[in-house]
N, C-alpha and C positions, 0 to 999 in steps of 0.2 A: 519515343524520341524526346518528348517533352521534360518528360521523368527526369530521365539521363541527361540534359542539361541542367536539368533544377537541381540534381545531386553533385555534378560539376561546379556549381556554383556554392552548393552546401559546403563541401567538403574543405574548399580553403579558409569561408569563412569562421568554422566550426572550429578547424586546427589553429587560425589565429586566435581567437578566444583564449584557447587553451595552454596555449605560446605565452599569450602575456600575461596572463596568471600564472604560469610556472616561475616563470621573470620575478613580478612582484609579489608574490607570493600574498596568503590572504588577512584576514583578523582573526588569531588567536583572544579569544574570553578567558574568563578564569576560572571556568568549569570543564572537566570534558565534554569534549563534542563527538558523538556517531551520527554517522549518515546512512540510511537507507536508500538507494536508488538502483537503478535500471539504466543497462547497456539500449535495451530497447526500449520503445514506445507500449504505455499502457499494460494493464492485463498479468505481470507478474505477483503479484500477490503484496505489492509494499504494504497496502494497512493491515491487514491481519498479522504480517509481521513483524510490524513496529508493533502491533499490540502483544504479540507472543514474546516479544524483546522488553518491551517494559513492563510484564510482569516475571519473566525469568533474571530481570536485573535485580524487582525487589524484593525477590525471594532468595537472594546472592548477597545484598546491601540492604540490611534492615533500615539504614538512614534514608533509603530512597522511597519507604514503605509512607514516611511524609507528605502531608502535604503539598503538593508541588513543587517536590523534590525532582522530582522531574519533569521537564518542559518538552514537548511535542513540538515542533515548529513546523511549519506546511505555509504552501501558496495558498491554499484552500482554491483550488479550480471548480471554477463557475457559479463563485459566490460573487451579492452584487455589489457588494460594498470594496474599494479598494483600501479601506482604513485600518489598521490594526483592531483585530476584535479577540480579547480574550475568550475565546469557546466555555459554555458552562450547559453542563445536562440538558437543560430546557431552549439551549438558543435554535433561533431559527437557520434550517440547512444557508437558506438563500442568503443569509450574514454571512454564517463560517465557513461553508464548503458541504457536501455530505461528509469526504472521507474526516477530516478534523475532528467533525460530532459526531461519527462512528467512534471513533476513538477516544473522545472523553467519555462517552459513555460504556464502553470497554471497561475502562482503568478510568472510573471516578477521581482518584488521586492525584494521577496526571493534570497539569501545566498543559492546557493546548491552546496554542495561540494561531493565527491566522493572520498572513502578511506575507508580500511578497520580496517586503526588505527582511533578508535573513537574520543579517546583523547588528541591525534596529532589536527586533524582536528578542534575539538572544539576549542582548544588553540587559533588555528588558525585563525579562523571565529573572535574570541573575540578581538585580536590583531592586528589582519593586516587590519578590515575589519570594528571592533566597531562594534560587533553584540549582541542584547540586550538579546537576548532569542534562547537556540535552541531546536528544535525537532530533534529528531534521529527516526529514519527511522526503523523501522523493530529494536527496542533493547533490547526486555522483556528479551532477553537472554545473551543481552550484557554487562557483569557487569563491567568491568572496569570504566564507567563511572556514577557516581552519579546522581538522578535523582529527581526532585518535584514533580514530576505525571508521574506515571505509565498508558496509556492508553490500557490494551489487548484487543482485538480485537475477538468476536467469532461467529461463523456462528449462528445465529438464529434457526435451524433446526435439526442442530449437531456439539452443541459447542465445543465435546470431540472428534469428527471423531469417530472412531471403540472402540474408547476407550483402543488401543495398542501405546505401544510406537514403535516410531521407533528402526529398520527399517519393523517392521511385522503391523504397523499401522501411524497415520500422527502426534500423538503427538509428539510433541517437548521435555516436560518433565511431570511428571505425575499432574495430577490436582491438585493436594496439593499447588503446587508453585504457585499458583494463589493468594497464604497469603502473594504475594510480591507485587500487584497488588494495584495500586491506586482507579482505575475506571474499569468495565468492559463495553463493546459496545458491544450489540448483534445487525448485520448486516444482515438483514431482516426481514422478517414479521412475524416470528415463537417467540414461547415464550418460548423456551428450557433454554434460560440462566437465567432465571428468578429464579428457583430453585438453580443455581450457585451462584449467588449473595445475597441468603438469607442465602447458608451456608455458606460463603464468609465473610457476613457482608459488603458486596459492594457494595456503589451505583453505576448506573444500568443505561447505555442510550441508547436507540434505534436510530438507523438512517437504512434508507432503498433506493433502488437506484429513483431516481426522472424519473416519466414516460417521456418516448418521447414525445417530443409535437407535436402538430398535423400538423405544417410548417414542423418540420422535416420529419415526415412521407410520406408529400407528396411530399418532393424531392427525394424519391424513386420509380418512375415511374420503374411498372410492378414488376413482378417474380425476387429474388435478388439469389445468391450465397454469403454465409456467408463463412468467413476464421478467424479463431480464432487462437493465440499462447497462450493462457492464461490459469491459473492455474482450474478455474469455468467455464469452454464455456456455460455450463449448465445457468448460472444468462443469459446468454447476451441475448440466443434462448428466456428464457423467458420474460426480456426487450421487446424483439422484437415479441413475441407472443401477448403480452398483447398490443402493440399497431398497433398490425393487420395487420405486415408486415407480407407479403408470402416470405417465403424459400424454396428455390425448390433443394438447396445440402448445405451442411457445411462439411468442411475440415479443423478439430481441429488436431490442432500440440500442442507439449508440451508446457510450460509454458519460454517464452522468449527465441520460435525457431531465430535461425536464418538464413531467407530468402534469397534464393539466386537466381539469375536472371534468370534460367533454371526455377525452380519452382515457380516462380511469372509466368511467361509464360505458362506452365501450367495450376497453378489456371487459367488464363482470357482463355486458350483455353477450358478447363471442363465445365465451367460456362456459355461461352457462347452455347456450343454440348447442353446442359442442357435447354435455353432458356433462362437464366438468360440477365437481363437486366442493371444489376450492380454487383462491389461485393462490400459488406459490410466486414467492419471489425473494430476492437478495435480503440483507440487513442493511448493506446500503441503499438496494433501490426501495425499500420501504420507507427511509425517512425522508423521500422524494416523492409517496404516493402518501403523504399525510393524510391526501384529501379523501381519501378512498373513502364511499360509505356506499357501497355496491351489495346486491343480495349476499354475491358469495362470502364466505371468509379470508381474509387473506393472511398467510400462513409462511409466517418468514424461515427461511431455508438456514440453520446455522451454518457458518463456512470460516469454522479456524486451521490454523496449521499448527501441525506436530514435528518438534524437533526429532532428528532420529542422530544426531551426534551431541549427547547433551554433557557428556563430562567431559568430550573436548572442546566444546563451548564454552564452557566454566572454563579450562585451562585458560583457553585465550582471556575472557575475557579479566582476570586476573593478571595474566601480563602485562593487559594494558591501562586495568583502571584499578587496581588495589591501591599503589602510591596512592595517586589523587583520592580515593574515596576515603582510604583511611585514616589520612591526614587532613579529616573534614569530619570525624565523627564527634 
C-alpha cells in the first residue's frame, strides 16, 4: 500500500518535469550530443555501451580517433567530490565515480569528465578541451541538455521491469516517454523489445554480452568464489555459467558497494573455507576492491557487448552525424 502511494505521488511529479522541458525546451552546444540511458532503474548495461559506442564511432570518424575528441559526460554516482573532476587513467574511483573511470580507461582517448551539471560540463569539454562530439551517460531523463540521438537502453527479457513506477516498481517514467526516444537497444537474447519498438515506430538494435573466451577461461585454475557489487549479478553467473566456470559461493552486494578492507578480508578468508581457488569479480567492482591484498587472486571477469546490427548502425548513425562531423574535419 505504501508503494502505491509513493508512485501516486511519483507519477505526477515525474510527468511535470517532463511537461516543462517539453515547454522550454533545453541547451543546444556546438557539437553533437548522444545520450545513453534507461527506461528503467540500474543494470542495463549503459557503460559497457557507451564504451562499445565510442569506439564503433572512431572507427566511423577517424577525427574522433583524437584526443578528446570525444567527451563522456556522467554524474559519476557515489563519488565524494560534488566538483567537476576531469577523470584521467590513474584518478581515484571515490573522485570520479567507478563507472566514469571504467571508461576512461576503456577508451584512453576519451574526454570523461564527472559532474552533475550536464551543461556546465559539455560547455566545458567543447572549450577548454575542442571536443567534437559528446555522449552523456545515463541522460534519457536529463533534459537540460539538447540531444541528436536518444539511445535507451532495455533489458531483452523485461524491457518495462514490473511494469510500476517507482518507488513500488524500477521504472523511471511511464512507457509512453519512450515517444522521446531516438533508437531503442534491447540488451540480450530476448525478444520482448521488439513489440516496443513497433508501437514506438523505433528502430530497434540488438547487442548482447560477448562469451568468455576460452584463454580466459582457463586462467581460472579450479573452483572460484564470485563477488559482485552490481545492479544484474544475475547476467555475470550466467556469463560464467555459459562458459563452464565452476562457482562454489557468490557474495552480491548492492549496486556500486563500497568495499572496505575488513570486508575484502573476509571475502578471501570465505572463499578460501569454501575451497575456492580464486575470486572472480566485475571490472567495475574491481576498481572498488583496490584494497584487495588477500591469499587468493582476484581475477576480473571481462563483460563487453556485441553489436549484432552493425551496418544498420553505421546507416543511422550517418544520418545523424555525417553533416556535423564532416563539416569539422
Amino acid at each position: 500500500m505504501i508503494g502505491w502511494l509513493a508512485e501516486r505521488g511519483y507519477r505526477p511529479a515525474s510527468s511535470c518535469y517532463h511537461r516543462r522541458w517539453d515547454r522550454r525546451g533545453g541547451k543546444r552546444i556546438a557539437v553533437p550530443v548522444i545520450s545513453v540511458g534507461n527506461l528503467t532503474v540500474g543494470g542495463n548495461g549503459k557503460t559497457p555501451f557507451v564504451i562499445l559506442l565510442a569506439k564503433l564511432l572512431q572507427e566511423r570518424y577517424p577525427l574522433l580517433q583524437e584526443q578528446n575528441a570525444i567527451a563522456v559526460l556522467s554524474r559519476g554516482y557515489g563519488r565524494k567530490s560534488r566538483k567537476m573532476v576531469v577523470v584521467e587513467e590513474h584518478s581515484a574511483w571515490q573522485q570520479s565515480g567507478d563507472e566514469p573511470l571504467l571508461i576512461k580507461r576503456s577508451v584512453p582517448s576519451t574526454l570523461v569528465i564527472s559532474h552533475a551539471n550536464r551543461v556546465e560540463s559539455a560547455e566545458f569539454a567543447v572549450k577548454t578541451y575542442g571536443a567534437r562530439l559528446i555522449i552523456l551517460d545515463d541522460g534519457f531523463q536529463h533534459r537540460p541538455l539538447v540531444r541528436d540521438i536518444d539511445f535507451v537502453l532495455l533489458d531483452a527479457d523485461e524491457p518495462l521491469g514490473n511494469g510500476r513506477l517507482l518507488p513500488a516498481g524500477t521504472l523511471r517514467e511511464p512507457a509512453e516517454s519512450l515517444s522521446r526516444a531516438t533508437v531503442l537497444v534491447s540488451v540480450g537474447r530476448g525478444s520482448a523489445v521488439e513489440p516496443i519498438s513497433h508501437r514506438f515506430g523505433l528502430p530497434l538494435f540488438h547487442v548482447e554480452p560477448l562469451p568468455l573466451t576460452k584463454s580466459w577461461g582457463q586462467s581460472v585454475h579450479g573452483p572460484a568464489y564470485l563477488v559482485t557489487g552490481v545492479a544484474r549479478p544475475e547476467r555475470v553467473v550466467r556469463l560464467l555459467t555459459e562458459a563452464g566456470i565452476t562457482t562454489i559461493g557468490h557474495r552480491a552486494f548492492r549496486d556500486h558497494h563500497k568495499f572496505t578492507v575488513s570486508e575484502l578480508s573476509r571475502l578471501d578468508f570465505d572463499a578460501r573455507i569454501l575451497g575456492a581457488k580464486a575470486i572472480l569479480t566485475t571490472s567495475k567492482d574491481a576498481l572498488r576492491m583496490f584494497s584487495y591484498c588477500g591469499c587468493l587472486p582476484l581475477v576480473v571477469i571481462p563483460y563487453d557487448l556485441r553489436l549484432l546490427d552493425s551496418s544498420s548502425l553505421h546507416t543511422m548513425l550517418a544520418k545523424n552525424l555525417d553533416y556535423h562531423l564532416s563539416s569539422r574535419t
